[in-house]
N, C-alpha and C positions, 0 to 999 in steps of 0.2 A: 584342518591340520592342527596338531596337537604338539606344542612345542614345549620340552622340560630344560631347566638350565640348574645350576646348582641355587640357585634361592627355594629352589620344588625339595631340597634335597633332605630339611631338619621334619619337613613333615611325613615326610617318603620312612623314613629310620623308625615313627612312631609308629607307622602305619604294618611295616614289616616285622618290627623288632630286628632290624637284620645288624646293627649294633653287636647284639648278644651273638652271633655268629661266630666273629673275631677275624673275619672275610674280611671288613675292610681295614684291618692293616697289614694288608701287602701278604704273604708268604708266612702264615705265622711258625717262628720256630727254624727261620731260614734267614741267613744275615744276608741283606742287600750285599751289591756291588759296592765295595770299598769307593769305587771312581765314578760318578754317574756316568750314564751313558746318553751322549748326549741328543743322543736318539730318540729316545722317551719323550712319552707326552701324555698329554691330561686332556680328556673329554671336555669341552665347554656347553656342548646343546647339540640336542639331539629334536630331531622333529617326524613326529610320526601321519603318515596320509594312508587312506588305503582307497584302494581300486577293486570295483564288481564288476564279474565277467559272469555269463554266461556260457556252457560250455555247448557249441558245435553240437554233441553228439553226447550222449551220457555213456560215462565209464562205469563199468562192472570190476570191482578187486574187493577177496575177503566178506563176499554175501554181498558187500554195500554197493548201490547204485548214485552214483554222483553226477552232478549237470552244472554244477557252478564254482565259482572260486572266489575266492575275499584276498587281496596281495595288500602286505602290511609291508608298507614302502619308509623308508630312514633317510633321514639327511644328518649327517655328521658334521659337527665342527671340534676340533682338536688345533691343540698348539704344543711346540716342543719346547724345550727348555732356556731357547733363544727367543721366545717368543712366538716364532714363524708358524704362521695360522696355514691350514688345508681343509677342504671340504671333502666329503667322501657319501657315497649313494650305497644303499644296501638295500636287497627287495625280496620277500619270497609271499610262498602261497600259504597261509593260515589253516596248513589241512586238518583239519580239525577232525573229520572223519575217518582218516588214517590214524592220526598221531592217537586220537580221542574216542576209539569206537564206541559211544555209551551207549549204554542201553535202556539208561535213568534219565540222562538230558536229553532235551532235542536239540536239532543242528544250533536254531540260533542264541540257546543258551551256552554250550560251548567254546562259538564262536565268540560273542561277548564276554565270555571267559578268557577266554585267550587275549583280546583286548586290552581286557584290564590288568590283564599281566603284563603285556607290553608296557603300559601307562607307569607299571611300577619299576619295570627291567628302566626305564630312560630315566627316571628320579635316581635312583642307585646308581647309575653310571655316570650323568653329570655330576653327582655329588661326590664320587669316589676320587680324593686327591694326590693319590701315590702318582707320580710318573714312572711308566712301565713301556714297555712292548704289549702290541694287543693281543698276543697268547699271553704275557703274564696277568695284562686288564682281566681278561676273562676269567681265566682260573682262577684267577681269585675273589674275582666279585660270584663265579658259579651259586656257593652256598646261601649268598643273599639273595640270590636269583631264584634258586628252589623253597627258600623259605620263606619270601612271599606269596609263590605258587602253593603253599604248605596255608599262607595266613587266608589267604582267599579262599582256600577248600573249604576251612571253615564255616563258611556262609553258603555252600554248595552239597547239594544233594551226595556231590558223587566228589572224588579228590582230583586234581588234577595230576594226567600222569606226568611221570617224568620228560618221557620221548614229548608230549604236547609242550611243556617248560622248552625242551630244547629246539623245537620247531620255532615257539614266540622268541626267544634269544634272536634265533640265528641272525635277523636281516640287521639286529643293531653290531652285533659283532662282524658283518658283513662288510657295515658302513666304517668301522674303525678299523679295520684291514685297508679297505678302499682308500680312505684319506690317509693314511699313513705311509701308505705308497705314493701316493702324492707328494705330499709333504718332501720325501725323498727323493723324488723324482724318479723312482723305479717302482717296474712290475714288482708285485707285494709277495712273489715269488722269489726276487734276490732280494728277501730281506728278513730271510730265516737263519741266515749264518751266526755266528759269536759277534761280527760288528753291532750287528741290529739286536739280535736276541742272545745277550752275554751268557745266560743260563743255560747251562747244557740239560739233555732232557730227562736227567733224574731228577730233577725235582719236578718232575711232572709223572714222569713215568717209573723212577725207581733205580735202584740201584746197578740194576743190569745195564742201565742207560747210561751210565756213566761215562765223563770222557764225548761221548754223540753229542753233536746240531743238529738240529731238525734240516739243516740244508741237506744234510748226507743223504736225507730220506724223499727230496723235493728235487724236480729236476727244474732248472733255471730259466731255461726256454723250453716252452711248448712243444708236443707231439704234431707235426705239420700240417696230417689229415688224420681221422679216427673216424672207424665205421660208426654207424647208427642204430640202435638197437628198435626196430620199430615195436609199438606195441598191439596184442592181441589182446584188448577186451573179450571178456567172457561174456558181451552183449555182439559184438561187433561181429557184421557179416562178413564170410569167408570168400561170396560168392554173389553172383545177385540175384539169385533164388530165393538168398536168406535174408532179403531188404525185406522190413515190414512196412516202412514208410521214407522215402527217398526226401534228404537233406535239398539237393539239388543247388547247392551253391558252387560249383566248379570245380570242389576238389572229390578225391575218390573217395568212396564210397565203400569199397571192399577191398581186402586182400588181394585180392588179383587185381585191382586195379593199382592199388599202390607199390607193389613191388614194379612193375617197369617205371612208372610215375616219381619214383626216387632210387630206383636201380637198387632194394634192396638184398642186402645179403645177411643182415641179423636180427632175428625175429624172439620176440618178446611175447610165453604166450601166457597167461591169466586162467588159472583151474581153480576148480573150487576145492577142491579136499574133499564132498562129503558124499560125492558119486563117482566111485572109482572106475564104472563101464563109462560116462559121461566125458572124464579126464582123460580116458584113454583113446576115446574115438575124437575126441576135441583133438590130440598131439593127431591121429592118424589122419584127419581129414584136413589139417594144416597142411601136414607134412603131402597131402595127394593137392592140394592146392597151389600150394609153393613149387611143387617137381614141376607142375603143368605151366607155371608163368614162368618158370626159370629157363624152361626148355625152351619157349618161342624168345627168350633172349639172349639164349645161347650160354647162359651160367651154369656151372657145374659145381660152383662150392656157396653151399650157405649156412649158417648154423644158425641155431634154438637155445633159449633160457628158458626155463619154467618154474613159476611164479607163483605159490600156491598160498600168499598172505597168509597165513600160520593156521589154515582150516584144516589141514589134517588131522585127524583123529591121534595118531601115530604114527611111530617110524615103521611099524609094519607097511602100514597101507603105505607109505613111500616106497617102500621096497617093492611091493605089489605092483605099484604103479611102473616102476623104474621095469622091472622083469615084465609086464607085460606086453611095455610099449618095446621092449627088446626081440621079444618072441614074436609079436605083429608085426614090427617095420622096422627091422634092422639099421636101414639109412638112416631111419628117423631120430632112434637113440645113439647114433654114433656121432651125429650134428648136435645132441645136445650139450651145451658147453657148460651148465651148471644147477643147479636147483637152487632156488631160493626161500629161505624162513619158512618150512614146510609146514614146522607145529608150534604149537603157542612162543609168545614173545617171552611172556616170563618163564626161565630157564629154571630159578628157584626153585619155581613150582611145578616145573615139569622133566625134574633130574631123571626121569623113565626113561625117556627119549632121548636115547643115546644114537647118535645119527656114525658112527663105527661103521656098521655094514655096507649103510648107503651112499657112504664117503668113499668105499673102495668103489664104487660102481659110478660117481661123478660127484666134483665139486659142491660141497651145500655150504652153503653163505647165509650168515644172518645179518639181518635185518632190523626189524621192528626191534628185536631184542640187541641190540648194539646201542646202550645210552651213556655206557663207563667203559674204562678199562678192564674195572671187574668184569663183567660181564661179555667181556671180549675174552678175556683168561678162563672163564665158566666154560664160554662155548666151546673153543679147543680140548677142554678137558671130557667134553659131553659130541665130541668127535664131528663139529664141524669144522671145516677144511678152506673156511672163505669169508670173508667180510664184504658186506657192500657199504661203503661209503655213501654219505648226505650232506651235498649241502646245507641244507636245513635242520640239520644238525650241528650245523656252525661251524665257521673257516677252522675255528682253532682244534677243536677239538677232531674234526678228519681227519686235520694233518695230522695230529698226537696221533691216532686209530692208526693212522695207514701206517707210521711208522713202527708202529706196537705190530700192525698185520707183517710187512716188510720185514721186522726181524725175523718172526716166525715162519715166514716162506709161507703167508696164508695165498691161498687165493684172493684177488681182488677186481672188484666190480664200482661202477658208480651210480647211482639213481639218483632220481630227478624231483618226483612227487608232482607231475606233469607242471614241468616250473616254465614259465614262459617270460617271454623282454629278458629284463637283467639278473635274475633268477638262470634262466636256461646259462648266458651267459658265467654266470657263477660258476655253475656245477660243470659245464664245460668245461671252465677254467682246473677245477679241479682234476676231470678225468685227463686232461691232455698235461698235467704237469706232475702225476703223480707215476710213478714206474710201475711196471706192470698191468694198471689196466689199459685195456683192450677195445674199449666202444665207449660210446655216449647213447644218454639217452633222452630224448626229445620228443614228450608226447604230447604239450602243447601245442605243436602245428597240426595233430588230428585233432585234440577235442576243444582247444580253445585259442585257434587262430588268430582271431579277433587282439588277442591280448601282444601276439609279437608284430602285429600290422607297423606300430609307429618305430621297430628296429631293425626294421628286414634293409632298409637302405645302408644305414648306418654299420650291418655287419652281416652284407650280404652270404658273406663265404659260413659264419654260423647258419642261418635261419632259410639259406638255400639249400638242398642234398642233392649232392648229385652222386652217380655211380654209387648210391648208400654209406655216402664218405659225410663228413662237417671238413671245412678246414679251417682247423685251429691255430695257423699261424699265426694268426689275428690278433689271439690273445694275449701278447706282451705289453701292453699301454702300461702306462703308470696306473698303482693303486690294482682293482680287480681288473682292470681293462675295460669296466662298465659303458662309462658317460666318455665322451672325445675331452 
């Protein structure tokens, strides 16, 4: 375990340059609150551990095949202005091969990439001494945070991307959410208002924002129960025909067996983009697997996402895809409730693909490409219709997105990055208190069980599904609701 306190902090500054930023005094250009609030608090130590899993079953998204996970786990300590100390726990998975897809590093150079970015994200935070709210913490330490990722590329084949910076962020700005609710004594959900966060959200988000709290855009208490979005690996058998070699640990094994196994009703399927007769027999033979185990349960309503991690060539072949699977199986495309991150992440560089047509025909939500505001305002203007929210993308800056997505009347979605324990916890927390969406999603109980074993007690109603519900009533505890 690797623990940083603010003595880490004068040699962290050299190492980053993040001085030269102007990140760490506070807001530059924005006058404090006349009155402190006495809410505010300042990081003391932060402590980083990480956890290897093996995964169950390997996952297929995006060409890449996955079977493991590295969780870069935080322990917070923070005090307010009274002194009054709180401890706070923040966790996620280090997906390096999502956030990271090289094609110059190997896994475990990225991975220790990412590492070492953490190492410098907890020097810059314990050392950062404004007393803030931890969306102001963040937002303003961000710049320091990317240009250590900036100093470290340096010495790297390949530069670190952004969405990887904001995956290594998330679990410390996780743990300063967590304690901070603490501290308070309340879910870190009532403590978005003007008592706790004085700043309204134009200074985050602009002057449309003006006058807005982030609470207007957060609901206070949890959504009771929310469906389960199960997922369809593009490895993963439909059938048990299409077992090559049998897990045989007790849990299902195929499609058809996990829809009575958790009373599914929202299914998550994974295409490749780059074989569009492949995609479209993949949706049809879903869609003939699911009608046949829905019938022996007597279910009549279930719906589809499709998930094409930005392999598409273009928004033609989306369209292709979209019409074909219309013209084949009717049912099938009318269950589908959205398309996700069809074509490349960078929009910059892919202003062609203008998703206009394919947005009159369903939802498309970006993804991968979701790392700013800008980029959230790009994608509207290049005609998607939908955002999907990360936790691992950080408490703060969701909430900022969703309410950015919210004013606009986007669609909205939550994903997971197959987050398992206090991770799943997280992003749950997210989907069930954010308005508008509609499911969770939970894909480490297929591929990496192992990792929620020691929190299945502790929060039985998350990490059981039943009738393809979670019940997220659960989630109100002080802080994220993580640890009891």
């Amino acid at each position: 375990m690797n623990t940083w306190t603010r003595r880490e902090f004068t040699k962290s500054l050299a190492a980053t340059g993040a001085l030269m930023t102007g990140a760490l005094a506070g807001f530059p250009g924005r006058a404090r609150a006349a009155v402190p609030n006495p809410h505010d608090v300042v990081v003391d130590e932060l402590q980083i551990s990480y956890e290897d899993f093996l995964y169950r079953t390997p996952i297929k998204f995006g060409g890449n095949v996955l079977d493991r996970v590295t969780l870069q786990n935080v322990r917070c300590t923070l005090h307010d202005r009274s002194g009054k100390v709180a401890h706070g726990f923040g966790s996620m998975p280090l997906g390096n091969v999502w956030s990271w897809p090289s094609h110059v590093l190997k896994y475990a150079d990225t991975l220790a990439a990412m590492k070492r970015l953490g190492e410098q994200v907890a020097k810059l935070t314990t050392g950062y001494k404004e007393f803030g709210h931890p969306i102001e913490i963040n937002v303003a330490l961000e710049p320091a945070y990317f240009q250590a990722a900036a100093d470290l590329s340096a010495k790297l084949a390949e530069p670190i991307p952004k969405l990887c910076s904001l995956v290594t962020i998330s679990p410390f700005d996780a743990a300063i959410h967590d304690a901070y609710g603490k501290l308070n004594g309340l879910n870190c959900y009532r403590t978005y208002g003007p008592d706790f966060l004085a700043r309204d959200l134009s200074d985050f988000l602009g002057a449309e924002f003006r006058g807005e709290h982030l609470d207007r855009y957060v609901l206070q208490e949890p959504k009771q129960r929310m469906p389960l979005y199960h997922l369809i690996g593009a490895l993963d058998p439909l059938e048990e025909q299409d077992i090559v070699k049998k897990v045989g640990d007790g849990l299902p094994e195929t499609l058809t067996e996990w829809i009575p196994f958790n009373g599914l009703t929202h299914l998550k399927i994974k295409l490749n983009g780059s074989d569009l007769k492949w995609d479209v027999e993949r949706v049809l033979r879903v869609e003939r697997t699911t009608a046949a185990a829905q019938q022996k349960r007597g279910a009549k309503q279930w719906v589809y996402s499709a998930d094409f991690n930005e392999k598409c060539p273009s928004v033609e072949y989306l369209l292709a895809f979209l019409r074909q699977v219309k013209e084949q199986a009717p049912p099938a495309f009318e269950r589908l409730q959205y398309v996700e991150q069809p074509t490349k992440r960078d929009l910059k560089a892919d202003r062609a693909n203008v998703m206009t047509e394919a947005s009159k025909l369903k939802p498309v939500v970006i993804d991968e490409s979701l790392t700013d505001q800008e980029a959230l305002m790009l994608s509207r203007e290049m005609g998607y219709t939908g955002v999907a929210l990360k936790a691992c993308k950080s408490q703060s800056q969701a909430l900022l997105m969703a309410a950015v997505a919210q004013k606009y009347k986007m669609f909205l979605c939550v994903q997971d990055l197959t987050c398992p324990g206090a991770s799943l916890l997280h992003s749950a927390g997210i989907s069930a208190h954010i308005p508008g969406v509609a499911a969770i999603e939970a894909n480490a109980r297929q591929y990496c069980p192992a990792a929620n074993e020691p929190w299945v007690k502790k929060f039985p109603d998350i990490f059981i599904v039943k009738e393809g519900t979670m019940g997220t009533a659960c989630l109100n505890k002080p802080g994220l609701g993580v640890v009891d």
